[in-house]
Z-matrix of the N, CA and C atoms (Angstrom, degrees):
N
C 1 1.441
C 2 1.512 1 108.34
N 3 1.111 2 121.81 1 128.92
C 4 1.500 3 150.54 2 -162.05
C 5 1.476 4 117.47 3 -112.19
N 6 1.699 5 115.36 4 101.40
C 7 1.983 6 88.42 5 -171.87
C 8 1.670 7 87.35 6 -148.14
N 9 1.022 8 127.93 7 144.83
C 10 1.400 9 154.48 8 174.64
C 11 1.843 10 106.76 9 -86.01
N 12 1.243 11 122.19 10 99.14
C 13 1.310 12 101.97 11 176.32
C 14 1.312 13 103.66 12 -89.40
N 15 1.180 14 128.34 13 -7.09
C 16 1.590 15 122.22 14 159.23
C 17 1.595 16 130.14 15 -34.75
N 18 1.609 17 91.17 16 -38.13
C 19 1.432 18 125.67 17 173.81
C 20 1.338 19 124.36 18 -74.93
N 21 1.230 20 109.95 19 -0.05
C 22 1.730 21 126.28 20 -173.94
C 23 1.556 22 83.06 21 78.98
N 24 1.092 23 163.81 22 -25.39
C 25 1.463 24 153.07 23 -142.95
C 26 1.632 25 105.02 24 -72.21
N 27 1.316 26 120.90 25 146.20
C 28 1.678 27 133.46 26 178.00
C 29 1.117 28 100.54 27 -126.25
N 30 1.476 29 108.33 28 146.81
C 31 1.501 30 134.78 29 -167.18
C 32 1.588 31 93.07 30 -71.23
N 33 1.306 32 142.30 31 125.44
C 34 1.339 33 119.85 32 96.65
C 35 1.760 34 150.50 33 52.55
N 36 0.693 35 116.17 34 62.16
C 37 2.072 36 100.64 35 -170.41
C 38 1.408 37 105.96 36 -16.96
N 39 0.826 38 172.72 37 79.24
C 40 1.470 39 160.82 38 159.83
C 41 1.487 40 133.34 39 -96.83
N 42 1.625 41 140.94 40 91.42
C 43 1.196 42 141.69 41 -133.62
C 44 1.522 43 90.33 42 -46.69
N 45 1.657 44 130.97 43 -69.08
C 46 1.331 45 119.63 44 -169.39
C 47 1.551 46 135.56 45 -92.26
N 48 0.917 47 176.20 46 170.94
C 49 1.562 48 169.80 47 -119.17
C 50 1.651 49 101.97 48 169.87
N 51 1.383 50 123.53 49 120.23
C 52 1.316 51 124.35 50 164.75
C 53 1.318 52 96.57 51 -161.79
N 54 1.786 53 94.97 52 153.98
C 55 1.279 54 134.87 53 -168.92
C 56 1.580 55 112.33 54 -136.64
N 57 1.598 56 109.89 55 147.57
C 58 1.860 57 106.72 56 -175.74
C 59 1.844 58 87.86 57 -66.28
N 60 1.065 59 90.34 58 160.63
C 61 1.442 60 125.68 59 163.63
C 62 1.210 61 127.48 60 -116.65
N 63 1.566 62 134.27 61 -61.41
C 64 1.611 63 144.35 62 135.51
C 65 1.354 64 104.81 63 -151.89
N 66 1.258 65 109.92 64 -171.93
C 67 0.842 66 147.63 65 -126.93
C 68 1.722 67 104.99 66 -16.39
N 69 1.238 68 122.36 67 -97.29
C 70 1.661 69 112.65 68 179.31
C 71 2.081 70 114.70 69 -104.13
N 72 1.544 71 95.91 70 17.75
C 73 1.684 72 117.38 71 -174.05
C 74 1.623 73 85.42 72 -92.70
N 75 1.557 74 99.87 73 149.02
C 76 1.196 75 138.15 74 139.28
C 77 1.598 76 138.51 75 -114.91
N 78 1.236 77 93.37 76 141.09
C 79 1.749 78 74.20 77 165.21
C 80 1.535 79 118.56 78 -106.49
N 81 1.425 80 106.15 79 151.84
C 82 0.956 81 132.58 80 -167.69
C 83 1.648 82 118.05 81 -96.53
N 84 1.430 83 136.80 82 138.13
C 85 1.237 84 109.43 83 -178.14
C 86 1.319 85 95.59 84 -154.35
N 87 1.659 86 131.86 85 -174.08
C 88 1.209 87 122.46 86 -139.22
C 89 1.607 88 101.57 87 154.87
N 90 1.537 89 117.51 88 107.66
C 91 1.253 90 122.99 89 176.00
C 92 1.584 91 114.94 90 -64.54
N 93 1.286 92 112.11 91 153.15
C 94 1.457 93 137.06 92 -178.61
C 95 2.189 94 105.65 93 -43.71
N 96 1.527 95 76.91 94 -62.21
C 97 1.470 96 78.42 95 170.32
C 98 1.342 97 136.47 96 -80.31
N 99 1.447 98 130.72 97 16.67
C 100 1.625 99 143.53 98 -156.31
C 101 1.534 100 74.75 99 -132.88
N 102 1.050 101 144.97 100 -2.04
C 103 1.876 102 134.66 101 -170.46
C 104 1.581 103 101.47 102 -51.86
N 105 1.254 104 110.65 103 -65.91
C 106 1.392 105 114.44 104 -162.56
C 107 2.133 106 106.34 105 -52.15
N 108 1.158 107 102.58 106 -50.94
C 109 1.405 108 138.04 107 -143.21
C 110 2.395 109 75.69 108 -75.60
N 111 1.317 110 104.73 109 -75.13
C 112 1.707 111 103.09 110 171.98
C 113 0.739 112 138.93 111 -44.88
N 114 1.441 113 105.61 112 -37.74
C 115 1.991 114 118.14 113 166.01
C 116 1.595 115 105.78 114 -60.02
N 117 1.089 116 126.89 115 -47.97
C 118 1.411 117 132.06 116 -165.71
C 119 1.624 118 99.31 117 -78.74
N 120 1.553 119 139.96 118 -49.71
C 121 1.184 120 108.49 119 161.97
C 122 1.750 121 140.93 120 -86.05
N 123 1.232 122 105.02 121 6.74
C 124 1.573 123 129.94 122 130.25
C 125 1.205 124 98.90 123 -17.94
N 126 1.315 125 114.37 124 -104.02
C 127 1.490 126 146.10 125 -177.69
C 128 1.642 127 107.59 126 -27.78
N 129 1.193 128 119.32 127 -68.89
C 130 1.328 129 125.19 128 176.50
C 131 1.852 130 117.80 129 -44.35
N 132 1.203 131 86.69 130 -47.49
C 133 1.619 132 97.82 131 -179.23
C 134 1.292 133 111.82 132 -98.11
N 135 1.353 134 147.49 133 14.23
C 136 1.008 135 143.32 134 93.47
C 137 1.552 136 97.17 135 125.29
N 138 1.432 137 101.48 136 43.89
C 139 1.251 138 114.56 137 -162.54
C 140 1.329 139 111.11 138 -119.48
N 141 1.671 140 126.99 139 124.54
C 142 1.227 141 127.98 140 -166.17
C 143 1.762 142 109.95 141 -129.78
N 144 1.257 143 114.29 142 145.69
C 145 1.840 144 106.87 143 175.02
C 146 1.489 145 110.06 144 -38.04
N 147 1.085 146 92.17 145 171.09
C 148 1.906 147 109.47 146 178.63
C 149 1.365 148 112.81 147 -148.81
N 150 1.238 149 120.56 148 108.27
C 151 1.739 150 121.53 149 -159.32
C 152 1.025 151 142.18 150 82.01
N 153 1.295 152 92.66 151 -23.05
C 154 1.727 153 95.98 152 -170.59
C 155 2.115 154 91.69 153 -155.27
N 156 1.685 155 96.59 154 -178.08
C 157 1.355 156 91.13 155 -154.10
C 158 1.990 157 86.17 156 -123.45
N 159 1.210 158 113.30 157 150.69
C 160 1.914 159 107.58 158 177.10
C 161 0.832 160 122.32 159 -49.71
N 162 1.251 161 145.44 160 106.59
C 163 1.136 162 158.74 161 -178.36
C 164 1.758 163 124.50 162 -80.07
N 165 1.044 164 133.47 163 171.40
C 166 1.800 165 123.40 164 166.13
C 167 1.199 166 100.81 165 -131.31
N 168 1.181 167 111.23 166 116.89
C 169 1.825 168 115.62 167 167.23
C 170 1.335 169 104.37 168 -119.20
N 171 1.589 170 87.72 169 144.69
C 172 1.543 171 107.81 170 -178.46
C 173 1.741 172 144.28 171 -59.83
N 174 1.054 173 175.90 172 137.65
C 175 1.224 174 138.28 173 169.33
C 176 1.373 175 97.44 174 -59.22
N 177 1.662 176 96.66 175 170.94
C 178 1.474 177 93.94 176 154.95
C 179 1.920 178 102.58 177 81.75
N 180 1.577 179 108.87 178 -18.47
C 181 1.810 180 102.83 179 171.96
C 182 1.546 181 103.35 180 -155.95
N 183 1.613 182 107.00 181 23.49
C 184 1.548 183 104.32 182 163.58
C 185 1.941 184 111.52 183 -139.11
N 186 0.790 185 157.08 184 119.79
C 187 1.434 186 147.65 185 162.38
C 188 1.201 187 117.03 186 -12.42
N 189 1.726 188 139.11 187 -52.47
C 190 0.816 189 148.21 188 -114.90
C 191 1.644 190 87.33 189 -112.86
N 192 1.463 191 101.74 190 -51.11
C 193 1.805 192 107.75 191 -167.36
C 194 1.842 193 101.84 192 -83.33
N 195 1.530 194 101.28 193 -13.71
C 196 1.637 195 83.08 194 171.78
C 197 1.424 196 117.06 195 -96.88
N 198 1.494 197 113.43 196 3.31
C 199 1.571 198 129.70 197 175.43
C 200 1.547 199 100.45 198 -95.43
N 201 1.368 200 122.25 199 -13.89
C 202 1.582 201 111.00 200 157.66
C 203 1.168 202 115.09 201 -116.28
N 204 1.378 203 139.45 202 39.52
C 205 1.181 204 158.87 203 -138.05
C 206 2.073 205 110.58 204 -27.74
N 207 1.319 206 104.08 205 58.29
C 208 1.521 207 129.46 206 176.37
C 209 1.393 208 95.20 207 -143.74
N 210 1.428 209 92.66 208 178.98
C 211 1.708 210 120.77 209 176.40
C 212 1.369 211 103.54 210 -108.29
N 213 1.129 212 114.40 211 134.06
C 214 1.798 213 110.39 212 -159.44
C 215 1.891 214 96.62 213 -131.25
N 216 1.123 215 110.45 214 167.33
C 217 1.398 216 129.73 215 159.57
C 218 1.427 217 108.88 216 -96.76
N 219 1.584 218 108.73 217 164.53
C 220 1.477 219 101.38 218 -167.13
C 221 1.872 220 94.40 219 -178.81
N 222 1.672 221 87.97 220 143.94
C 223 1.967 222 83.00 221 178.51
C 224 1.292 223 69.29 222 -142.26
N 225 1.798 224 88.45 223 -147.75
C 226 1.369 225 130.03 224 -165.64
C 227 1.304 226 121.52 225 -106.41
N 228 0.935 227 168.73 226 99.58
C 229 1.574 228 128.16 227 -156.24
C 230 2.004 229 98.04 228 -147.72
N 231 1.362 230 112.58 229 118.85
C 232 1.568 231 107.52 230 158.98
C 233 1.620 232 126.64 231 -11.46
N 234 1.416 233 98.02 232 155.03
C 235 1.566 234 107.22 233 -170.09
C 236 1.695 235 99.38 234 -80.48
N 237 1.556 236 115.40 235 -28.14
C 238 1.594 237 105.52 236 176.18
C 239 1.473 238 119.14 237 -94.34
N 240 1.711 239 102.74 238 0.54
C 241 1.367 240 89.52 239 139.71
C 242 1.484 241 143.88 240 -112.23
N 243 1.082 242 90.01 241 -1.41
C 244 1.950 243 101.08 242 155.17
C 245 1.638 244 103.27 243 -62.62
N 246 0.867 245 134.07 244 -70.79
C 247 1.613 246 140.30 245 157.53
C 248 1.706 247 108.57 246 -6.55
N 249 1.627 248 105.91 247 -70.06
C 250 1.450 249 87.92 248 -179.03
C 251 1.475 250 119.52 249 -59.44
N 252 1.776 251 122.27 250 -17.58
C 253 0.971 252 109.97 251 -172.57
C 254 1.499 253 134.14 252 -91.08
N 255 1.239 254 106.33 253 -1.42
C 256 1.486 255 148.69 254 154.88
C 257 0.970 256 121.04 255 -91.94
N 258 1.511 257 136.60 256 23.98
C 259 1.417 258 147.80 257 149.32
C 260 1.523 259 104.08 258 -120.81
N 261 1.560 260 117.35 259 -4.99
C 262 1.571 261 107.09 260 -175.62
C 263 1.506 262 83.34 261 -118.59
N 264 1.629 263 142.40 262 41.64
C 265 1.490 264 135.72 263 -155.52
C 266 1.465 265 120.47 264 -21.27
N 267 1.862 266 115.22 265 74.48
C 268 1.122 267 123.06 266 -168.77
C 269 1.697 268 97.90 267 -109.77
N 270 1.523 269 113.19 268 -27.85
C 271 1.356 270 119.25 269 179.44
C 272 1.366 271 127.09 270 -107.19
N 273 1.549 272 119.61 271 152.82
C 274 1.739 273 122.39 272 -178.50
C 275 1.446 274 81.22 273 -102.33
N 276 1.312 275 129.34 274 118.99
C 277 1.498 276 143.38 275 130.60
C 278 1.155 277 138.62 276 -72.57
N 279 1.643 278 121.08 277 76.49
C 280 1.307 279 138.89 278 179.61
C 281 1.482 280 116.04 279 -56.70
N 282 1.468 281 91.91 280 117.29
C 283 1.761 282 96.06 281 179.03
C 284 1.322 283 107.28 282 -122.19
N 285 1.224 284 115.88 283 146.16
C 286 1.421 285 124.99 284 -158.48
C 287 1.591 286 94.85 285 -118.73
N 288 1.561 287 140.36 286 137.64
C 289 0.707 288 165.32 287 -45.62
C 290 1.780 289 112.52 288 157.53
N 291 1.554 290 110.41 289 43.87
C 292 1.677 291 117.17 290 -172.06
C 293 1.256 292 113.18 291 -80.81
C-alpha cells in the first residue's frame, strides 16, 4: 500500500510502515505491540536488517513513532526487501512528494 500524505492521503492498517531513506535503504518500522507477530513474518519472507541492527524508539523522541502514535521498532532493510513486503501487502510505504 502506497499513499502520499502530501496528498492529504492516510496509510492503511498495515502491520509495517516504510519509507526510502537513501540510497536503495529503507526504513522499516513496526509497533511495540506487532513485535512478536513482524519478527515472524520477517522470518518467513526472509527478510533481515541492512546496516544497522532493530532498534526501539520512543514516541515522543522519533518522527516515525509519534506519526504512529506508539513506540515502534525499526531497522534498515533493502529496497528488494521492501518489495517483498509490498508484494505480500504487509506494509504502508510513505512517499513523500519532492
Amino acid at each position: 500500500m502506497l499513499y502520499a500524505p502530501e496528498l492529504g492521503q492516510k496509510p492503511e492498517p498495515r502491520l509495517f510502515h516504510s519509507e526510502h531513506c537513501y540510497q536503495s535503504l529503507y526504513e522499516l518500522a513496526w509497533k511495540v505491540e506487532d513485535d512478536a507477530q513482524a519478527r515472524e513474518v520477517m522470518k518467513k519472507l526472509r527478510i533481515r536488517p541492512a546496516r544497522s541492527e532493530i532498534e526501539k524508539r520512543e514516541q515522543g523522541k522519533h518522527l516515525t513513532a509519534d506519526r504512529l502514535k506508539s513506540d515502534i521498532f525499526m531497522c534498515c532493510i533493502t529496497s528488494e526487501a521492501n518489495r517483498k513486503l509490498m508484494d505480500a501487502d504487509v506494509t504502508a510505504k510513505r512517499e513523500l512528494l519532492d
